[in-house]
Backbone as JSON Lines, residues from 0, in Angstrom:
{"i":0,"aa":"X","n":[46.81,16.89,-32.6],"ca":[46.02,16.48,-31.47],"c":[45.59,17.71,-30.67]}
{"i":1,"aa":"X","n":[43.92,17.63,-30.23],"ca":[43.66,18.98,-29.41],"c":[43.86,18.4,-28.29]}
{"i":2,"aa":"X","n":[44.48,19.2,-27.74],"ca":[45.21,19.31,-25.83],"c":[43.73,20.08,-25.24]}
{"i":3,"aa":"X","n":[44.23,19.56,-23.94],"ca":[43.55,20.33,-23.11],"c":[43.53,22.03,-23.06]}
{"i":4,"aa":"X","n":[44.97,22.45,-23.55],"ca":[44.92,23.45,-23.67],"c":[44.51,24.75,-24.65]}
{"i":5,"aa":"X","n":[44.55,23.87,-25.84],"ca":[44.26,24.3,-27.28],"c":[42.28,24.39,-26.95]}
{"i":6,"aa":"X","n":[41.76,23.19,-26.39],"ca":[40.47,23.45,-25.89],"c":[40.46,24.69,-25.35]}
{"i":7,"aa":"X","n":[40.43,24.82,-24.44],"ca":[40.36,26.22,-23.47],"c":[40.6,27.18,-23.94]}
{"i":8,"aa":"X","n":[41.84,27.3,-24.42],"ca":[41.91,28.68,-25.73],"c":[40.91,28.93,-26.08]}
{"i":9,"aa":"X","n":[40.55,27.61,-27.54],"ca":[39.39,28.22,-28.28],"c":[37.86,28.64,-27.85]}
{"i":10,"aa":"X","n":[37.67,27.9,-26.35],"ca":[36.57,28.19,-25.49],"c":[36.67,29.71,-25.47]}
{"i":11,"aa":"X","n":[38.4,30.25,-24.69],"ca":[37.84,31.68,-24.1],"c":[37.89,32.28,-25.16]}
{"i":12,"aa":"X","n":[38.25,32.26,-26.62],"ca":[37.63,33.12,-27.21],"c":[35.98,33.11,-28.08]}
{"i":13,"aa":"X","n":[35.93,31.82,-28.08],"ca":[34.37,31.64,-28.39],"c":[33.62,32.23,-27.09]}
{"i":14,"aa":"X","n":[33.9,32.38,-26.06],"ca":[33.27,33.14,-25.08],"c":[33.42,34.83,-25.42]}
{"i":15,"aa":"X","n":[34.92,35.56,-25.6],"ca":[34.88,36.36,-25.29],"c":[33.79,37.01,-26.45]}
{"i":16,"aa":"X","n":[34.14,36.04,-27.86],"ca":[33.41,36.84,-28.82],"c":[32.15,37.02,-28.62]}
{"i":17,"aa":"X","n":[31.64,36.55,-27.54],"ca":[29.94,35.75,-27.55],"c":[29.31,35.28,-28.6]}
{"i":18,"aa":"X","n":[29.84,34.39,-29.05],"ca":[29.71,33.4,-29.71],"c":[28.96,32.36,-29.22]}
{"i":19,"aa":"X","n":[29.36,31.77,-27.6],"ca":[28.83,30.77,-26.87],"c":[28.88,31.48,-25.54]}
{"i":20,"aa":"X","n":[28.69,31.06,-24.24],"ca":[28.72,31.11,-22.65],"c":[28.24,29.87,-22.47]}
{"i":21,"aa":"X","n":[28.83,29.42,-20.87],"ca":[28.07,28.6,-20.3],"c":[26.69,29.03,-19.3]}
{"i":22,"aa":"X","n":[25.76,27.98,-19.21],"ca":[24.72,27.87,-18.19],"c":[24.8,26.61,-17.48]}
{"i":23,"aa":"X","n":[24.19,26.88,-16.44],"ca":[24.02,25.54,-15.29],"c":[22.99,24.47,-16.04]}
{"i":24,"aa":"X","n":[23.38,23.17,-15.43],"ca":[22.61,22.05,-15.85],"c":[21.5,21.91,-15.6]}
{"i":25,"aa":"X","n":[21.33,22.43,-14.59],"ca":[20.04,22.31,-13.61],"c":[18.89,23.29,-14.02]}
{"i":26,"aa":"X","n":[19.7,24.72,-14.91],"ca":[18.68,25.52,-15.53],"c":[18.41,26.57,-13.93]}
{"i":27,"aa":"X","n":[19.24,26.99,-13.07],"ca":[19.6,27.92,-12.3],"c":[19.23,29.58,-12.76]}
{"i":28,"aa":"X","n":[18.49,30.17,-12.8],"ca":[18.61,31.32,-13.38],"c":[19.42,32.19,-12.73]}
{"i":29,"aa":"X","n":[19.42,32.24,-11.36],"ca":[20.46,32.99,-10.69],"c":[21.59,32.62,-11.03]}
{"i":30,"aa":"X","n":[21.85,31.69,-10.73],"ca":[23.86,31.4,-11.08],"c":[23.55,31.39,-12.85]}
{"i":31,"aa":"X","n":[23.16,31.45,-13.65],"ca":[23.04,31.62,-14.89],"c":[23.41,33.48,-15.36]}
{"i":32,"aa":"X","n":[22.42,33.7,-14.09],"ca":[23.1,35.41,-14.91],"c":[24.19,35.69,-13.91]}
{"i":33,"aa":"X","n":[24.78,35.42,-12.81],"ca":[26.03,35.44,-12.96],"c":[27.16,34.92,-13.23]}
{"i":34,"aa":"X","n":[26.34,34.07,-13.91],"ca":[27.52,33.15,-15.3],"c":[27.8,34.48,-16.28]}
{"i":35,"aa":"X","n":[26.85,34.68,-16.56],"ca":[26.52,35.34,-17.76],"c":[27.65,37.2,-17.69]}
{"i":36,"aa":"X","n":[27.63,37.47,-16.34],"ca":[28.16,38.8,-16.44],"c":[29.77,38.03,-16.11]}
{"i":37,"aa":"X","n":[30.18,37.0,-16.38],"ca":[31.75,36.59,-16.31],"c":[32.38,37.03,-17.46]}
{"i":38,"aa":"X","n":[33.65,37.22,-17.32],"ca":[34.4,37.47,-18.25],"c":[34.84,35.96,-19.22]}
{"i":39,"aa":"X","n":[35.45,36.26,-19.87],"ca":[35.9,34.73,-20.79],"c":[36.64,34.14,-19.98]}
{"i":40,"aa":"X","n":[37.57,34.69,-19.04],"ca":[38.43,34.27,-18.13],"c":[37.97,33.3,-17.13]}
{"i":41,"aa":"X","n":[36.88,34.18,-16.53],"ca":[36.28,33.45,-15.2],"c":[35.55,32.44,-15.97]}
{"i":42,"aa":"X","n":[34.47,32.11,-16.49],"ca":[34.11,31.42,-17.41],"c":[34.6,30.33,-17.82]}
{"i":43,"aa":"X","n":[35.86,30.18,-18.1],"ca":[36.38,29.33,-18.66],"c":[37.09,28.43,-17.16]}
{"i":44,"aa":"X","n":[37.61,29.44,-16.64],"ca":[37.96,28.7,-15.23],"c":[36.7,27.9,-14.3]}
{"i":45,"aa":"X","n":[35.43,28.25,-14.5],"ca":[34.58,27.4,-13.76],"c":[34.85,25.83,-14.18]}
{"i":46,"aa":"X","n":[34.92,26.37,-15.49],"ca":[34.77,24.59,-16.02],"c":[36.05,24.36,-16.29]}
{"i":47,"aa":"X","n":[37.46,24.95,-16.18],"ca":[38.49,23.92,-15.51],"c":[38.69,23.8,-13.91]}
{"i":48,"aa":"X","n":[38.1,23.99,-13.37],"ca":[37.98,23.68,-12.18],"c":[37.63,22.39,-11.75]}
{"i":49,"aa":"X","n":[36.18,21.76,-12.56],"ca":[35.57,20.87,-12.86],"c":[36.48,19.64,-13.85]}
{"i":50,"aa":"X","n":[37.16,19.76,-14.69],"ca":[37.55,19.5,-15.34],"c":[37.87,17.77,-14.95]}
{"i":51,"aa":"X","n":[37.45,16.91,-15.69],"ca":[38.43,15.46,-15.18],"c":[38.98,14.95,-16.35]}
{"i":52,"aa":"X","n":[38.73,15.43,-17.7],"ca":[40.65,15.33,-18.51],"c":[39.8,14.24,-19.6]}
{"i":53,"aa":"X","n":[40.82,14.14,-20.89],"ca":[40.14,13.69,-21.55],"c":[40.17,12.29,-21.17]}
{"i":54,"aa":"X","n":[40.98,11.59,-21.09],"ca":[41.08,10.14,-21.06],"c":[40.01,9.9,-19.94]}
{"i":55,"aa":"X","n":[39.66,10.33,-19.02],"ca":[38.53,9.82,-18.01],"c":[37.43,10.47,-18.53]}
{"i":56,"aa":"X","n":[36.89,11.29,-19.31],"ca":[35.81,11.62,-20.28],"c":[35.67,10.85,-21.67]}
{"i":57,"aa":"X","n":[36.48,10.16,-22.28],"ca":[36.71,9.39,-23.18],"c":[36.09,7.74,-22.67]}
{"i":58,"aa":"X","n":[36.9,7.06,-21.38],"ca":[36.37,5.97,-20.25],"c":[35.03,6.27,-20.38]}
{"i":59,"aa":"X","n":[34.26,7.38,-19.8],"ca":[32.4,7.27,-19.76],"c":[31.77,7.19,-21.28]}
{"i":60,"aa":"X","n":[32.4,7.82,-21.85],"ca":[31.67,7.61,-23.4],"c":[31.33,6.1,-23.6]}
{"i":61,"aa":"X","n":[33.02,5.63,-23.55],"ca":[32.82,4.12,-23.67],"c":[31.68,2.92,-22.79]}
{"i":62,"aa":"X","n":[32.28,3.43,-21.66],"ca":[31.12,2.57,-20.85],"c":[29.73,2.97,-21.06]}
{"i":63,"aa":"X","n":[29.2,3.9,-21.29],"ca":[28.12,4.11,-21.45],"c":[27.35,4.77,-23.27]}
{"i":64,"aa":"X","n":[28.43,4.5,-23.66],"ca":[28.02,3.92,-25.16],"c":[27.2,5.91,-25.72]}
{"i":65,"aa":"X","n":[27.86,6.87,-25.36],"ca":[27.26,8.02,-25.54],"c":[28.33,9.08,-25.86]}
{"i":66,"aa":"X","n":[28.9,9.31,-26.64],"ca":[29.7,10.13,-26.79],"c":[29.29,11.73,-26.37]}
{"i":67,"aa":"X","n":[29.96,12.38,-25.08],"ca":[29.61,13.73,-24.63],"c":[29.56,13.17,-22.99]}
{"i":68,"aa":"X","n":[29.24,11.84,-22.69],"ca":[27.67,11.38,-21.21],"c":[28.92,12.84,-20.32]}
{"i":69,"aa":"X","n":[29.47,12.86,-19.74],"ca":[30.09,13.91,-19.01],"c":[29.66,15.13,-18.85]}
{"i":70,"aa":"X","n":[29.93,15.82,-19.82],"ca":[28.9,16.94,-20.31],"c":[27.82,16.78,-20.04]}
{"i":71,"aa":"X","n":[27.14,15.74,-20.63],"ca":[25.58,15.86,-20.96],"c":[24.68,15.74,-19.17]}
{"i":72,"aa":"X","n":[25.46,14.5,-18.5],"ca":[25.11,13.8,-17.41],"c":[26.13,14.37,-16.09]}
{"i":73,"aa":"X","n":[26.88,14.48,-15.89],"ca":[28.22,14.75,-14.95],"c":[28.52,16.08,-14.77]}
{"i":74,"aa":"X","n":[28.93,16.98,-15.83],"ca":[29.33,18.54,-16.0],"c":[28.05,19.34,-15.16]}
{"i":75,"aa":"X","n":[28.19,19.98,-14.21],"ca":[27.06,20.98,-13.7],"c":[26.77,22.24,-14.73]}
{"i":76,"aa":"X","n":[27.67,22.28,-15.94],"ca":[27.3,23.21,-17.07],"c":[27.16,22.86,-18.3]}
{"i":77,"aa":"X","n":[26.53,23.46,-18.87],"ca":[26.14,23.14,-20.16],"c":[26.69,24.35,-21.31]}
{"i":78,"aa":"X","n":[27.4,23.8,-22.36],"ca":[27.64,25.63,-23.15],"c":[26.49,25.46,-24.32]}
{"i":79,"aa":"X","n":[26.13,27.03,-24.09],"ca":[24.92,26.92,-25.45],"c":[25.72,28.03,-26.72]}
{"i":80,"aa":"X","n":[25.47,28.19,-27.8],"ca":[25.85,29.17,-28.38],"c":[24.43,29.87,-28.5]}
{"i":81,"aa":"X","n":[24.81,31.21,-29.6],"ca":[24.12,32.03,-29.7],"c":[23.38,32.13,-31.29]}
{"i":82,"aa":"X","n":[22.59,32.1,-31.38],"ca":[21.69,31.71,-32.61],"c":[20.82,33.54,-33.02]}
{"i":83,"aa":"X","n":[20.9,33.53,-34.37],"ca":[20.32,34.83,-34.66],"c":[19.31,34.4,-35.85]}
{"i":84,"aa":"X","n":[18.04,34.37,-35.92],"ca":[17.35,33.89,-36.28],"c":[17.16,35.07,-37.88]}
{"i":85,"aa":"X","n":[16.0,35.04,-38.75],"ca":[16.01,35.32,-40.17],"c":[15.31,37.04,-39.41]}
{"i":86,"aa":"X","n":[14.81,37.44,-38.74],"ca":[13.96,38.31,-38.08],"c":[14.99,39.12,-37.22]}
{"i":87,"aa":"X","n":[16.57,38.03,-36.84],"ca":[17.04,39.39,-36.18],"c":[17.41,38.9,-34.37]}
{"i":88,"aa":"X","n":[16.08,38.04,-34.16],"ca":[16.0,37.87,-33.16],"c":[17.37,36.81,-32.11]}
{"i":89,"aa":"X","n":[17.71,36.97,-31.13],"ca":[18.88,36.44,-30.71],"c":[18.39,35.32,-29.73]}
{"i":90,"aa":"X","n":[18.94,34.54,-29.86],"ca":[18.57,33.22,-28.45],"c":[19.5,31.86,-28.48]}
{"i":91,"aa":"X","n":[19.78,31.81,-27.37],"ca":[20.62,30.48,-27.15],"c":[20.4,29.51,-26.98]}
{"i":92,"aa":"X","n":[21.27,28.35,-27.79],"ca":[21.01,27.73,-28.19],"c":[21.39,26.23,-27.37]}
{"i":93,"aa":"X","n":[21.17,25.44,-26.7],"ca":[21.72,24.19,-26.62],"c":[21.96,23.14,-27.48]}
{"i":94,"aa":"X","n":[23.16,22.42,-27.91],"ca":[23.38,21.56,-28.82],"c":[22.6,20.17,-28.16]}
């Protein structure tokens, strides 16, 4: 079973590797690039800060028939990864 904590792990190192980061929901460019100069640490702490756990993120899926709605609808962040295209070129990605 993934824990809350086993999550977060694998977040801060999919962060540290830059692999992924988060951005704001709202599409913020300011708080986006100082998302962006966070460490994996801070980073990861925004969004346990936020955090309301799985079983009450599991509850909205259900009621609203969407597996993620929290994230997608609720979470003020969004994580994108990082995509490297056939050319080289780098850009992030939203799932």
């Amino acid at each position: 079973m993934i824990t809350k904590r086993h999550f977060f792990l694998a977040l801060e190192f999919l962060f540290a590797q830059n692999y992924c980061r988060l951005i704001t929901n709202d599409g913020n460019k300011e708080i986006d690039d100082e998302i962006a100069k966070m460490d994996a640490k801070q980073a990861c702490q925004l969004l346990k800060d936020i955090w309301i756990g799985e079983e009450a993120m599991n509850k909205l899926d259900e009621e609203n028939q969407y597996v993620g709605w929290w994230f997608r609808i609720l979470c003020p962040y969004n994580i994108v990864h990082r995509y490297v295209d056939e050319d080289g070129e780098e850009r992030w990605v939203l799932n």
